[in-house]
C-alpha positions as CSV (number, residue, x, y, z in Angstrom):
1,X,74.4,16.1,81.5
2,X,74.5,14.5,77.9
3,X,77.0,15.0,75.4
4,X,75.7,17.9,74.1
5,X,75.5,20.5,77.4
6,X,79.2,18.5,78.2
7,X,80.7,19.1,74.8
8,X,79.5,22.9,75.2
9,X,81.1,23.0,78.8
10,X,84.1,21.9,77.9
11,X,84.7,24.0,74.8
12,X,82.7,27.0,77.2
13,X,85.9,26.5,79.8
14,X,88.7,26.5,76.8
15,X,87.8,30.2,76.1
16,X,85.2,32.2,77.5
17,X,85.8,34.0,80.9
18,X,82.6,34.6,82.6
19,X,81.6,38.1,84.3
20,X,81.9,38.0,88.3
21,X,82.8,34.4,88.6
22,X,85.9,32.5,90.2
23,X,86.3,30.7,87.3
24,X,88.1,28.0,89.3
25,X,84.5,27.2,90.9
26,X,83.9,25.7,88.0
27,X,86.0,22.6,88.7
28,X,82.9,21.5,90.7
29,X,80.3,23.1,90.1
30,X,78.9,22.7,85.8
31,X,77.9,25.3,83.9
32,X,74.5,25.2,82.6
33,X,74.2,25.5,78.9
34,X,71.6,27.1,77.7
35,X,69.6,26.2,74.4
36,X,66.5,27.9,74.0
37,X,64.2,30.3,76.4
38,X,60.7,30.6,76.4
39,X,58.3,33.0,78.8
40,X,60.0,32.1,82.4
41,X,61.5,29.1,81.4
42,X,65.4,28.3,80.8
43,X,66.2,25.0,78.8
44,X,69.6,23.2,78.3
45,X,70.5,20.6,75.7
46,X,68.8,18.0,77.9
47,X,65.5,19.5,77.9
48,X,66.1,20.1,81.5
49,X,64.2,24.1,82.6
50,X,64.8,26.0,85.2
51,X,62.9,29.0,86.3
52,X,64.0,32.5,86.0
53,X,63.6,34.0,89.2
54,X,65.9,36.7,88.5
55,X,65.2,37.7,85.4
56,X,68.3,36.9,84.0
57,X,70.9,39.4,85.3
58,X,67.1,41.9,86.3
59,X,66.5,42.9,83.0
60,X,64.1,40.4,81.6
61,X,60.6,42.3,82.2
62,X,57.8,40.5,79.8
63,X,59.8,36.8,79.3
64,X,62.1,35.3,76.7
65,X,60.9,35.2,73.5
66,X,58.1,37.5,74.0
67,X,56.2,37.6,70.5
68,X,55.9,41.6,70.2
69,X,59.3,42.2,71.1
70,X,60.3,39.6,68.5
71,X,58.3,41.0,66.1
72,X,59.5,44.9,66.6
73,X,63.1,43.9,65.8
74,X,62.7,41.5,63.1
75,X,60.5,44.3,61.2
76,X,63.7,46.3,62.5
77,X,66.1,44.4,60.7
78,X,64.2,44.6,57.4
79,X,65.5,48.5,57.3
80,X,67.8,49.7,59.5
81,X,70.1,47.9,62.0
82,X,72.5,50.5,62.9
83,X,73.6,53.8,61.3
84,X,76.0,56.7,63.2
85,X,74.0,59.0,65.5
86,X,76.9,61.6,65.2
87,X,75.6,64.1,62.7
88,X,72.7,60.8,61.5
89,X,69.5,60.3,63.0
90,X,66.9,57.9,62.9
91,X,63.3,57.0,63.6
92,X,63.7,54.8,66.3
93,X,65.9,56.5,67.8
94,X,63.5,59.8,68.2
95,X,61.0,58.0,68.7
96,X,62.2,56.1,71.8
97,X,63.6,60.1,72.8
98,X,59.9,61.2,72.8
99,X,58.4,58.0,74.5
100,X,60.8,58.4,77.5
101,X,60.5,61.6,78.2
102,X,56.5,61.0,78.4
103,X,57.1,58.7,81.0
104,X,59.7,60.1,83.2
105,X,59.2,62.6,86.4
106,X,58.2,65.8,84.8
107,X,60.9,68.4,83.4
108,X,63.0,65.9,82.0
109,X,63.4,66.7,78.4
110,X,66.6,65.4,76.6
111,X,67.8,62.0,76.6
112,X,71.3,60.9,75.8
113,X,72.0,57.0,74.5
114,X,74.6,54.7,76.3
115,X,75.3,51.0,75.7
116,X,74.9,49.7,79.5
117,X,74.2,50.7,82.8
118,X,77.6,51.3,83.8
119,X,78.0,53.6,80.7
120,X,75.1,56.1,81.7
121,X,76.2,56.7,85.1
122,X,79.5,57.6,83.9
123,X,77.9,60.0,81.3
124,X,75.8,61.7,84.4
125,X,78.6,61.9,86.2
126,X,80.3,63.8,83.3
127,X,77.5,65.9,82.5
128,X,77.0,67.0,86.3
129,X,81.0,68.1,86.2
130,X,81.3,69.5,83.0
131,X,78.0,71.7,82.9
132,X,78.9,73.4,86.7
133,X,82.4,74.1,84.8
134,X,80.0,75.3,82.1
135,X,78.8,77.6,84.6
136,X,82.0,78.8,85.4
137,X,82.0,76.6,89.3
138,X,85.4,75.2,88.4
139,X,85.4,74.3,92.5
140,X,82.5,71.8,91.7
141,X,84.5,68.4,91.2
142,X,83.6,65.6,93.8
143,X,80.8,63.6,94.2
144,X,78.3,62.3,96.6
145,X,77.8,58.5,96.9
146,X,75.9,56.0,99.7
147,X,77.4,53.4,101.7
148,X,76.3,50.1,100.3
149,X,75.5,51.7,96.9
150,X,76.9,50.1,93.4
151,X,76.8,52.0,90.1
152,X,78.6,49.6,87.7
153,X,82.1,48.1,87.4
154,X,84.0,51.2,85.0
155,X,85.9,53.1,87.1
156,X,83.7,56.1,87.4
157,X,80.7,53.9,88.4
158,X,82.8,52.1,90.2
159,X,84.4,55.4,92.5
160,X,80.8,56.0,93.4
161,X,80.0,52.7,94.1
162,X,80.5,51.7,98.2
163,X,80.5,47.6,98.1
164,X,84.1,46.8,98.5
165,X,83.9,43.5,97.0
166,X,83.6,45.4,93.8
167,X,86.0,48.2,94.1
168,X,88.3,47.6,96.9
169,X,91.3,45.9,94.4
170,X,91.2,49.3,92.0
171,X,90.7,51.9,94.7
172,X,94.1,53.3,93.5
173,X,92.4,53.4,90.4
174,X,89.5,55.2,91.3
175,X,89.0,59.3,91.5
176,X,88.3,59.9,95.5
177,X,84.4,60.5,96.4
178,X,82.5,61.7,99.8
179,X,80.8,59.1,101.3
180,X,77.2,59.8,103.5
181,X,75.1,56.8,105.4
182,X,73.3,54.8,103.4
183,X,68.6,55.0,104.8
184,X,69.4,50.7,104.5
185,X,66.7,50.3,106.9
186,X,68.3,47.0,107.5
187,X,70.0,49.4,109.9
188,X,67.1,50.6,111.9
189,X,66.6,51.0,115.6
190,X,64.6,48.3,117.3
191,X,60.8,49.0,116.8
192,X,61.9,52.2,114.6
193,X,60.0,52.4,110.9
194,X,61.4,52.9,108.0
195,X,60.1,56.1,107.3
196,X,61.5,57.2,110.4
197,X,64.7,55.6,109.9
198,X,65.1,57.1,106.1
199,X,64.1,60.9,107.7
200,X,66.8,60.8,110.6
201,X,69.2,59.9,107.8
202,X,69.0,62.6,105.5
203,X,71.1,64.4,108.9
204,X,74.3,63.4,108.0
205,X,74.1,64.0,104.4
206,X,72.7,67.4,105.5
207,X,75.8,67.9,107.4
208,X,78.0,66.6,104.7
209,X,76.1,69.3,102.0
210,X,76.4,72.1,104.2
211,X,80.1,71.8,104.8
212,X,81.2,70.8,101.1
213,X,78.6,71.7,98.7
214,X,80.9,74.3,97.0
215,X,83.0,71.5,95.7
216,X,80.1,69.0,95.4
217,X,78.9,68.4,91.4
218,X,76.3,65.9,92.6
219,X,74.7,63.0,94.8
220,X,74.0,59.6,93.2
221,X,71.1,57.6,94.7
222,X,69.3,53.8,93.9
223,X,66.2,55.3,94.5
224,X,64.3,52.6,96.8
225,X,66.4,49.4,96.3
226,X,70.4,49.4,96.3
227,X,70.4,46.3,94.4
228,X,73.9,44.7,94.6
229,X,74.4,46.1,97.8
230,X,72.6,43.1,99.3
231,X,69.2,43.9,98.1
232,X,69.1,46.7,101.3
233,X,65.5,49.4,101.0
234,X,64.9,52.3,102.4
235,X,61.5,54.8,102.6
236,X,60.6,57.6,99.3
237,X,60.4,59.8,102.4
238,X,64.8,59.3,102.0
239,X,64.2,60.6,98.2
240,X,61.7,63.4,98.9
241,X,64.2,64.9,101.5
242,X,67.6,64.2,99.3
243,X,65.9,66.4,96.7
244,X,65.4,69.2,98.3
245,X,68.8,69.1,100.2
246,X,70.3,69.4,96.5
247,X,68.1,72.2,95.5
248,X,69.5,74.0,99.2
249,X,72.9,73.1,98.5
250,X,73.0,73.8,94.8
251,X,74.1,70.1,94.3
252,X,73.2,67.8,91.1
253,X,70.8,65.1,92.2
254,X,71.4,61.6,89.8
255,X,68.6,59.1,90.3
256,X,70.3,55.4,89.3
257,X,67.2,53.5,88.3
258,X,69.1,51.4,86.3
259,X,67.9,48.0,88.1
260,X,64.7,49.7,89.4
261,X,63.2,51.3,86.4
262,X,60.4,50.3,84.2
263,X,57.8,49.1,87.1
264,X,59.8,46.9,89.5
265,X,59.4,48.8,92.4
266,X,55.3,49.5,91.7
267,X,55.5,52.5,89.6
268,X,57.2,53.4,86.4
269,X,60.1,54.8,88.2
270,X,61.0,54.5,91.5
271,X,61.5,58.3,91.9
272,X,57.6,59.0,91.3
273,X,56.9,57.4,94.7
274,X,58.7,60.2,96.5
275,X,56.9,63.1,93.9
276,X,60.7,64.3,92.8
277,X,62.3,64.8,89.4
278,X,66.4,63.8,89.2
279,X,68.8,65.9,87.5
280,X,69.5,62.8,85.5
281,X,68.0,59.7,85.1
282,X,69.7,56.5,84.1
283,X,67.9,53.7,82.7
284,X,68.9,50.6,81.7
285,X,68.8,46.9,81.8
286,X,64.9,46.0,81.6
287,X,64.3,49.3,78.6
288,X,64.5,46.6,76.1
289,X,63.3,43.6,77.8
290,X,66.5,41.9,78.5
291,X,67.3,41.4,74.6
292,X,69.6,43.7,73.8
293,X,72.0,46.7,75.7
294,X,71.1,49.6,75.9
295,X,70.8,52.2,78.6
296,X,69.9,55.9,78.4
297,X,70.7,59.5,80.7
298,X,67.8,61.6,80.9
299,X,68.2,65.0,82.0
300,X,66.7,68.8,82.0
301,X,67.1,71.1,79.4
302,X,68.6,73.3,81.6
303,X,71.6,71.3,81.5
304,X,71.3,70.6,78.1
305,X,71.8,74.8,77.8
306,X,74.9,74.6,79.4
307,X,76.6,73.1,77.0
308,X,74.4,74.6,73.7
309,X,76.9,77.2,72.3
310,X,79.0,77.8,69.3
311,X,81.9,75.6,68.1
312,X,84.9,77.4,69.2
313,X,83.3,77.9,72.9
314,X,84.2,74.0,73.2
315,X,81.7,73.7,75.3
316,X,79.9,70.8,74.0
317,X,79.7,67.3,75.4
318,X,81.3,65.3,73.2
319,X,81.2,61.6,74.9
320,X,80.0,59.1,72.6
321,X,80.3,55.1,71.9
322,X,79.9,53.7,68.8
323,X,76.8,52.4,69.1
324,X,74.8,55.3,70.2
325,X,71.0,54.9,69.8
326,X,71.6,52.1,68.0
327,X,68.3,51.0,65.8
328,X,67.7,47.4,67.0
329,X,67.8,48.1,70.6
330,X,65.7,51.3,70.3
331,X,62.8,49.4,68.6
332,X,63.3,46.8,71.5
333,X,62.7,49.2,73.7
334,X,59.7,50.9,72.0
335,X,58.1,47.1,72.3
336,X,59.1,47.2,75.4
337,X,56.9,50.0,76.3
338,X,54.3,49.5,73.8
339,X,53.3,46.6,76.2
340,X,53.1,49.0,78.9
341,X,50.6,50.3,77.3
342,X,48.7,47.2,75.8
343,X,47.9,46.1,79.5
344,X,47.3,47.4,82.9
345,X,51.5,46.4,83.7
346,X,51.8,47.8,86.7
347,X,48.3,46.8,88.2
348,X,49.3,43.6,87.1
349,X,53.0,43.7,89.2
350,X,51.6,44.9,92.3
351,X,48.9,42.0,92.4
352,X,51.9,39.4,91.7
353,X,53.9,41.5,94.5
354,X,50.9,40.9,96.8
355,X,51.1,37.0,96.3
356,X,54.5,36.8,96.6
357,X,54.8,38.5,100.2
358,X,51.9,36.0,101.2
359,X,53.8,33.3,99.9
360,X,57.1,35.0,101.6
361,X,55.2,35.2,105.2
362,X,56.8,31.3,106.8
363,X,59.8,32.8,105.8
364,X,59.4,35.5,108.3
365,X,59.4,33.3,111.5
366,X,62.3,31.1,109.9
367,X,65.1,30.7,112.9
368,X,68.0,31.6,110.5
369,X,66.0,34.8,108.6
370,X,67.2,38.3,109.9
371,X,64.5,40.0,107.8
372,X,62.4,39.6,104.8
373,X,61.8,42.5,102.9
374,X,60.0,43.6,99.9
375,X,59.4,46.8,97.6
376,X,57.2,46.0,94.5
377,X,58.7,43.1,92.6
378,X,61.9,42.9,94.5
379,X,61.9,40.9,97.8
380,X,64.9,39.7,99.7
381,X,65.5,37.2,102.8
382,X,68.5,37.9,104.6
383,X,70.0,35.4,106.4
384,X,71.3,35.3,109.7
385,X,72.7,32.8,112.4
386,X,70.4,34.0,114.9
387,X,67.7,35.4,113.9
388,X,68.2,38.8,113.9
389,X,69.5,42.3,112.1
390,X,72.5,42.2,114.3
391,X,74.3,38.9,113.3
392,X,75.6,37.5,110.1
393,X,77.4,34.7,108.5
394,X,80.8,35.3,107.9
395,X,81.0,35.8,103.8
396,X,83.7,32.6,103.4
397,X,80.8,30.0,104.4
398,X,79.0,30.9,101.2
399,X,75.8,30.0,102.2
400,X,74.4,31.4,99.7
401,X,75.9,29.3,97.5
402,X,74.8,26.4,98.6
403,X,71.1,27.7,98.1
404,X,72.0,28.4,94.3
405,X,73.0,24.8,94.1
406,X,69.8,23.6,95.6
407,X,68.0,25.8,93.4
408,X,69.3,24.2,90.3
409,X,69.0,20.9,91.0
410,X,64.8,21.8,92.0
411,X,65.1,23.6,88.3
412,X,65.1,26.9,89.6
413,X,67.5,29.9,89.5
414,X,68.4,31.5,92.1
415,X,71.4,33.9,92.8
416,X,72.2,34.9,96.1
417,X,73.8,38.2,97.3
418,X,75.9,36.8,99.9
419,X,73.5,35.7,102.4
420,X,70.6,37.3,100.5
421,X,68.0,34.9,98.7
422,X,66.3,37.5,96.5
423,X,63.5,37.1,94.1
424,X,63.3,39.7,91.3
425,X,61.1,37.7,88.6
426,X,60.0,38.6,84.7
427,X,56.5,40.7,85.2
428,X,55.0,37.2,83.1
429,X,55.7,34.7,86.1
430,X,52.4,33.3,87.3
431,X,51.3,33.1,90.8
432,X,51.8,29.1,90.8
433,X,55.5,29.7,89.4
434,X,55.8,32.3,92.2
435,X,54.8,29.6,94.9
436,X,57.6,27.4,93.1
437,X,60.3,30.0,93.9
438,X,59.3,30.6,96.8
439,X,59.2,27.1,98.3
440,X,62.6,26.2,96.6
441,X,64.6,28.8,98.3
442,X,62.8,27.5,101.1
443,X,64.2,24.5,101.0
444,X,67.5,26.0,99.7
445,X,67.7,28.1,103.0
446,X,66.6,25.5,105.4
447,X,69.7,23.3,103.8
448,X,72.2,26.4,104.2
449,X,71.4,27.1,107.6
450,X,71.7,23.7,109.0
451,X,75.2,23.3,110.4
């Protein structure tokens, strides 16, 4: 490194603690300072890039430094940058309100402003509780979550969340939730599909309804992908049948598309590929184009008339955050969409989704790949000391790791789930930059699986 990404390192490890790391890794293995961003491309102080494969954290959709968005919050700042939404409004604001709900699963009709991802499912989980005990079904106070899922790291996201590397150290922290099988159809019977496999899964939660759906406020769902849960899929037929097990059940049905929102999956929403509307709908991380945070609960305005009353009813939902709706990241987020609507987006996705499986197919016959899967833009290769589904590296070999090292010195980014290589690239990345990540992990799992 020169003197400049050194001099940044150095100071970096004096005072900044950085989000799920063992900061002690850093002994041996350098941070990578970053100077400047442009389109897919990452550049340190050295003018060395590296290509963002995972769109930084998933929520980089159109590129760094995309001209539009840069535009939309410079002409931003000129006005307004933040004002109180408690008893304020402002343009932006409404007008990301009304843009949403034109996009989302019909019947979804008031949208509620958070700060992160983490932060909307926490509101969902409060709206689903408090407007049942709105309704007078005081009995209604657990909820539903999926082995494998992850919902955030605050402790209500966290209680619904099922990957123990998260949440296992604060489970005494954490309220207590019922727990179904997750469709993973990583889990599937030899020679069984996944639409078959996601069907005969909706069993047990139909069991688990049946029995407990008195006290029950909701089920939470990734629709399609659970993303930090090892990058594990499963079939819409799984969403088409959850949903109408919560309409039998009377049972809140909240649709996490934090990660899988805004086209990654091949449609808008995940949730439109299994024809259902959510209760509520979070969004997040790509709905302003990785530049600033801000996440969103959409629900019904039938649960927005359970808590509509007069003052002294105290029946009205009265989480908020300081930031709520806050201008800048609202007009990133209009940007955001406005070039959904400049271009054919999601046309676009599914061709690039289509060159990357061909370019994923050696990976397929690779002697240490258990599976490569894809849905949309998110593809993941799991793997696996023989071969198959029903093996695994134990997690203290970090194999993974050692493909994230490969990847950086080949100047790309990768960042493996365990013994997941997954690609979830910006919506920008060209089909020559997709044949880069590609080979690179490649080579990154071809070194990890050797001895």
């Amino acid at each position: 490194m020169t003197d400049a990404n050194a001099a940044l390192r150095a100071r970096d490890l004096q005072v900044f603690w950085h989000p799920c790391t063992q900061m002690k890794d850093h002994e041996t293995l350098p941070l990578i300072p970053i100077r400047r961003a442009r389109g897919v491309w990452l550049e340190d102080y050295d003018g060395r890039r590296y290509l963002d494969a995972i769109s930084s954290w998933w929520v980089n959709l159109f590129g760094h430094g995309h001209p539009h968005i840069d535009a939309r919050i410079r002409d931003q700042l000129d006005t307004l940058a933040h004002v109180i939404t408690a008893g304020f409004t402002h343009e932006p604001a409404v007008t990301l309100a009304e843009r949403l709900i034109a996009r989302a699963p019909p019947g979804l009709g008031r949208v509620f402003y958070a700060e992160n991802g983490s932060a909307a499912v926490e509101i969902a989980l409060k709206m689903s509780f408090h407007a049942w005990r709105n309704q007078g079904r005081t009995r209604k106070t657990r909820f539903v979550a999926l082995t494998g899922g992850y919902h955030g790291e605050t402790l209500g996201a966290l209680a619904v969340g099922s990957v123990e590397l998260y949440r296992e150290t604060y489970g005494p922290l954490l309220m207590p939730t019922l727990q179904a099988p997750s469709p993973d159809c990583y889990l599937r019977a030899e020679g069984e599909s996944w639409e078959s496999h996601s069907r005969r899964m909706l069993e047990p939660m139909a069991a688990l309804l049946e029995a407990q759906h008195a006290e029950i406020c909701a089920v939470i769902i990734e629709p399609l992908v659970q993303c930090a849960g090892h990058m594990r899929m499963h079939h819409p037929a799984y969403l088409s049948g959850l949903r109408a097990l919560c309409d039998r059940y009377q049972v809140h049905l909240i649709a996490d598309e934090i990660a899988v929102g805004f086209g990654r999956t091949g449609t808008f929403f995940a949730c439109e590929q299994a024809g259902i509307t959510p209760d509520f709908l979070c969004v997040g991380k790509g709905l302003t184009g990785g530049y600033l945070p801000l996440s969103a609960v959409l629900t019904t305005d039938a649960i927005y008339q359970c808590f509509y009353d007069d003052y002294t009813t105290l029946r009205a939902f009265l989480h908020s955050h300081s930031y709520t709706g806050n201008a800048l990241g609202c007009a990133a987020a209009l940007a955001t969409l406005d070039l959904f609507e400049q271009r054919p987006v999601l046309d676009d996705n599914r061709a690039l989704a289509a060159h990357l499986a061909r370019a994923l197919v050696p990976l397929t016959e690779h002697p240490h790949v258990g599976e490569v899967r894809q849905t949309g833009l998110i593809a993941a290769v799991e793997m696996t000391p023989c071969g198959d589904r029903r093996s695994h590296y134990p997690w203290q070999e970090r194999r993974g790791l050692r493909v994230y090292r490969h990847g950086l010195t080949r100047g790309v980014l990768l960042r493996p789930l365990g013994n997941v290589v997954y690609f979830m690239p910006p919506y920008v990345t060209t089909a020559e930059e997709i044949d880069l990540m590609v080979q690179v992990a490649r080579e990154g799992i071809a070194l990890a699986t050797a001895g």
